[in-house]
N, C-alpha and C positions, 0 to 999 in steps of 0.2 A: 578591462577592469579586474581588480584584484577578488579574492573570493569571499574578503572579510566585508571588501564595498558592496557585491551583491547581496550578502545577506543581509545588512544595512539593508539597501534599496528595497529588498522584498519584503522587510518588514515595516522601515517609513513609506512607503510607496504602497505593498503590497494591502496592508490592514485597512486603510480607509478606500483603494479599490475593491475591497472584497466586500468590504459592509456595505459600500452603494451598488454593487451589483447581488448582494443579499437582498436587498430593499428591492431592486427591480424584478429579480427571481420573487418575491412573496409575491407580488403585484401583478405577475405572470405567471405564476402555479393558481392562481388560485380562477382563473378566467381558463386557462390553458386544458386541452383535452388532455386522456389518460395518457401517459407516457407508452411508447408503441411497444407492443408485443415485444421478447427478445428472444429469437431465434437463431441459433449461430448460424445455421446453413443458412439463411437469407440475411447474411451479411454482405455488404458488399464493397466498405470501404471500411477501414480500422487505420487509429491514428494511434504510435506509442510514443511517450512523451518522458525521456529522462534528460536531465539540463547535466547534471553536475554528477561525476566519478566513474571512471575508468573500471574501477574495480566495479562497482557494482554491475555496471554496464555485462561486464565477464560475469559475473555470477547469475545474471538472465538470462543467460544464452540457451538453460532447459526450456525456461517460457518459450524465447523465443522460437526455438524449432517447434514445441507443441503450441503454437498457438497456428501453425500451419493445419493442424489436424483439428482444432477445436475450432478454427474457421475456414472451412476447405472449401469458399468460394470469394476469401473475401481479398482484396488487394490490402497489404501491411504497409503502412508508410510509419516514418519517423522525424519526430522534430524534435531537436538539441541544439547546444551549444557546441561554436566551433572548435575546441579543445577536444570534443568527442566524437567530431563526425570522421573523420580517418576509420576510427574503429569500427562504427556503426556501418559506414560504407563495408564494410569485410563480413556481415554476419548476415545478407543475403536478402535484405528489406525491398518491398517494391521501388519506393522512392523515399529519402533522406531530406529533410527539409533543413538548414543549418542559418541559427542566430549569432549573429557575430556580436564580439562582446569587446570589442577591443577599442569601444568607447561609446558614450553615452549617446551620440546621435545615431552610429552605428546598432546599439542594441535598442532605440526606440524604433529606427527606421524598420531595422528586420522583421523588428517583432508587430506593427500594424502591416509588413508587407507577408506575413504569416499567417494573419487573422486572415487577409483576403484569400489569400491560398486557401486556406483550409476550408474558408466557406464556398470557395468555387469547386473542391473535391467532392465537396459534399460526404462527409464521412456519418458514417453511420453509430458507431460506436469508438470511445476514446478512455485508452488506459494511461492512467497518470504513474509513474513507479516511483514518484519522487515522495520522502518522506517526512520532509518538512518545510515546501516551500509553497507559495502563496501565487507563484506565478504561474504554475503549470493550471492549476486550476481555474486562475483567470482566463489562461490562453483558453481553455475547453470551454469554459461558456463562451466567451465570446467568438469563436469560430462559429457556434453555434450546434454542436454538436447533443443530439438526441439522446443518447447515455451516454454519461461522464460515469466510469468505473475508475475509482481509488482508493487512499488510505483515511480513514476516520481516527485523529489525531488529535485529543482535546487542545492541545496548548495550541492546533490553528485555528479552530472553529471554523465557521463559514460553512459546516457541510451540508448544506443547501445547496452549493454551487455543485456537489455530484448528486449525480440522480442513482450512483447505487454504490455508496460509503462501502468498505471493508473495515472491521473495525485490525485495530496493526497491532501484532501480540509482540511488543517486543522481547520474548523470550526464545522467539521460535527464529531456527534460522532464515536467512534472508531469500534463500532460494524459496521458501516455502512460503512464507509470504507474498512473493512473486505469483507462485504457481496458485494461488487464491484468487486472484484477480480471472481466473480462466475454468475455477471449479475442479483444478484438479491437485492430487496430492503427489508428494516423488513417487508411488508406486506404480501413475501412470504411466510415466516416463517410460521411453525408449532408449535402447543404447546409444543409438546417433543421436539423440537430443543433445549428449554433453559432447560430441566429437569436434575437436578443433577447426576451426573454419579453415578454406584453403586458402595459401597466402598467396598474391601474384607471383611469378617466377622473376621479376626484375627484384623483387626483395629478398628472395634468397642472395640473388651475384651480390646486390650492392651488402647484404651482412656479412655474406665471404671476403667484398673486398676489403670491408673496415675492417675484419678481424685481422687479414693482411696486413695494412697498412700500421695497426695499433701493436704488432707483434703477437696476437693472440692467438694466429692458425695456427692450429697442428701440435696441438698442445696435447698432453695423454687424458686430461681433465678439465674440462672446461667448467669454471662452475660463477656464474652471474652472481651476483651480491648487488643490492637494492639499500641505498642510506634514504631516499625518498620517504618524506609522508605524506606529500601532498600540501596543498594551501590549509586543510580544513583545521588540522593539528596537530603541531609539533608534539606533542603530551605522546604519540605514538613513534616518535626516536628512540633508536636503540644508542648507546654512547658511542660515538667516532671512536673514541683510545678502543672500544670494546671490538667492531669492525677492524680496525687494525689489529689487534691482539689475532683475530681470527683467521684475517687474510694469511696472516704470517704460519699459523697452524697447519691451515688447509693445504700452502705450499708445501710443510716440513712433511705432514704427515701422507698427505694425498697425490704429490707434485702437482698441483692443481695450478692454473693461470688462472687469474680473476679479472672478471669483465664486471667493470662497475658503473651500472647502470641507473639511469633518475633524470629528471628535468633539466635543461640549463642552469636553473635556480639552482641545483646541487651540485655543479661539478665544483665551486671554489669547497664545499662539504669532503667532494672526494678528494682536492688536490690534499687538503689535510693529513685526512686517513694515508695516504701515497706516500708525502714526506717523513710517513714513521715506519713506513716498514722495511724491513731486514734489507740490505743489497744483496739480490739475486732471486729476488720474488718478483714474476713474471705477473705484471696486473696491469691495465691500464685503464682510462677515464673515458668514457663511450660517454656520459650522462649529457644529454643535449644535442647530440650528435644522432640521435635519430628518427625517422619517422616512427610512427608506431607500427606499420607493416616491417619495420626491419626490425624494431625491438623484438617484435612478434617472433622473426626468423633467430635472433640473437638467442633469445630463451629457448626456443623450441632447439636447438642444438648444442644447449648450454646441459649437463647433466643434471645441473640441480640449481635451484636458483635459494639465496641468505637473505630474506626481505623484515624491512617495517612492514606493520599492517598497510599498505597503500596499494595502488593499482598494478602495477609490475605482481605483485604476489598475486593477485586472482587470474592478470594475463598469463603468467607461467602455468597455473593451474591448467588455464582454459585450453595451452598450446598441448596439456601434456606431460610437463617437466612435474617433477619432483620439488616439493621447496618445504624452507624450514621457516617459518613465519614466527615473528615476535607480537604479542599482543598484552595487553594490560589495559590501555584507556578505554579501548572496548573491547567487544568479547567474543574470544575465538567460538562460543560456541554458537553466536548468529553470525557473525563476519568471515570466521576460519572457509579456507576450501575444504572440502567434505572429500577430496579424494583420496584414497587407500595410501598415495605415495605423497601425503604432505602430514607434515610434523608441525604443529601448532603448539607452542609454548606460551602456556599462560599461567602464572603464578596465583591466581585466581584470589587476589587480597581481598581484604573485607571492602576495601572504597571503590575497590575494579567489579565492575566498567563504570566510570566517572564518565564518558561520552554517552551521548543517547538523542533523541530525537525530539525526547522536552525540553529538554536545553540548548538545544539547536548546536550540537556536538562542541559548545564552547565552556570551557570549566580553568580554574584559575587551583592548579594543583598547590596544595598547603604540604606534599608528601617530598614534595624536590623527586618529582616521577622514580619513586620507588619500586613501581610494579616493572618498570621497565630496566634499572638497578637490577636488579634482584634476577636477571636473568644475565648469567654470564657467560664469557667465550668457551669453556670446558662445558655447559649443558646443550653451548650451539653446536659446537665440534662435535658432540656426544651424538647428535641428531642427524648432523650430515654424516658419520660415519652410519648409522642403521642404514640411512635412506641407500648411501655409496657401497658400504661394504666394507671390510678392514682393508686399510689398503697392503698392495704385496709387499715380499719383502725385496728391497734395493740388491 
């Protein structure tokens, strides 16, 4: 299922399940004993529950290391959607619980054989990271889980179904947001909190051998470029002509080979961008051609990665790489990577960010994506050179 039919689903679907399990929560809070002491050290079982993006997924990863120390008895398991379980497998979870979504009998079947899982783990506490959907919070009561810790979001209501709300400041970045859910701020953080996870050794060969294969090895510059934005919206594209203007830059100026990277859905995107540039610019089309463990190794050896706001831009963050990110429909100052070697350009317009979490990130731009206009190849060039260096002379 596509990403525009789940949100449909979780809002026809999700609104009249949440108001009859409102009604059975009043009917059972009000009979029900006090909710049980919360003690992290006598934790024993924690469920974390993100369905939907790549990126964000990478931008938890501080959570996730300190939630080791803020529950240091407890077994961490996860339940998502199978687009993101590759990833979640990589970042070191007791057990990965994975809803397939690749049709409607498929995601009701997984999702009551989810419910039973969960209540035969018996979890003790359950963190929701998701910020505007209506499913993750059904799955937590009905598992049946004793605290339900999440986001308190007026436009979903229903928070009755968590037994301990956070209210979601959407001004503050998302990592921080995260780190709320567990009482702490970036300052508790450790340096290995943000250390790139280790990737299998068969993902290295197989990203050496596509680079092989695609002419990329052994290039003096490697530098990844990202046309992806994901299902959620287009409204965060940068212009293909503008991608191509720069591919051709990065060669002129950098001798750079561009590895262009993004979903299946994007490679007819990059054959585009391909057909216009200069002959004897060394680039070719990876987009769909990879696992995420190999995209993973592709970035992490790539010098700097050219992204839309989308999931490739926090993965590059999260391996280490250096990247130049475009943003406008939301805002580099909660979405942006926070590291010292990523360069976030945002023209910061009066209508930006026009995505958000009340509007369930869907908005019908009247600007003809001006915010994303208004950023061009000469300010992107300008950015990979800081991050690269001048390059020498030939």
């Amino acid at each position: 299922m596509k990403f525009t039919v789940m949100r449909r689903l979780d809002s026809w679907a999700g609104i009249p399940i949440c108001l009859a399990l409102s009604g059975v929560e009043a009917v059972a809070g009000a009979v029900r004993r006090n909710k049980p002491d919360f003690i992290p050290g006598n934790v024993h079982r924690v469920l974390v529950m993100k369905f939907i993006g790549l990126g964000t997924i990478a931008e938890a990863l501080p959570m996730f290391r300190a939630m080791r120390r803020f529950y240091p008895n407890a077994e961490i398991s996860f339940l998502t959607f199978e687009w993101c379980a590759d990833l979640v497998r990589l970042l070191g979870f007791d057990s990965v619980r994975v809803v397939r979504t690749s049709s409607y009998f498929h995601f009701v079947l997984d999702s009551i054989s989810a419910v039973w899982w969960g209540r035969r783990m018996g979890f003790d506490v359950s963190h929701d990271l998701e910020f505007f959907s209506r499913y993750s919070r059904i799955m937590a009561y009905l598992i049946n889980i004793p605290i339900r810790v999440g986001y308190f979001i007026k436009s979903l209501r229903y928070v009755g179904l968590l037994t301990d709300p956070i209210p979601y400041n959407p001004s503050r970045h998302v990592q921080e947001a995260f780190l709320t859910q567990i009482n702490m701020t970036d300052r508790m953080l450790k340096p290995d909190d943000s250390a790139a996870p280790v990737l299998p050794p068969e993902a290295d060969r197989e990203a050496d051998e596509l680079l092989r294969r695609t002419g990329l090895w052994g290039a003096p510059v490697l530098v990844s470029v990202n046309v992806n934005t994901g299902e959620m919206s287009e409204l965060r594209m940068w212009s293909l002509a503008y991608h191509s203007v720069l591919a051709a830059k990065l060669h002129a100026t950098h001798r750079a080979a561009i590895a262009f990277v993004g979903s299946a859905s994007d490679r007819s995107r990059v054959e585009e961008v391909l057909k216009t540039l200069p002959a004897g610019v060394r680039a070719a089309n990876l987009a769909g051609m990879t696992r995420v463990d190999i995209l993973l190794s592709i970035l992490k050896k790539s010098r700097l990665l050219v992204s839309n706001d989308s999931g490739p831009l926090h993965l590059a963050s999260m391996m280490g790489t250096p990247t130049v990110g475009f943003f406008g429909a939301e805002s580099a100052r909660v979405f942006g990577p926070r590291s010292s070697t990523s360069i976030n350009i945002d023209k910061q317009l009066y209508c930006s960010p026009c995505l958000n979490v009340n509007n369930i990130k869907h908005y019908d731009c009247p600007h003809g994506m001006k915010c994303m206009r208004d950023i061009t190849p000469e300010e992107a060039l300008d950015a990979v050179t800081r991050l690269l260096g001048e390059p020498e002379e030939s």
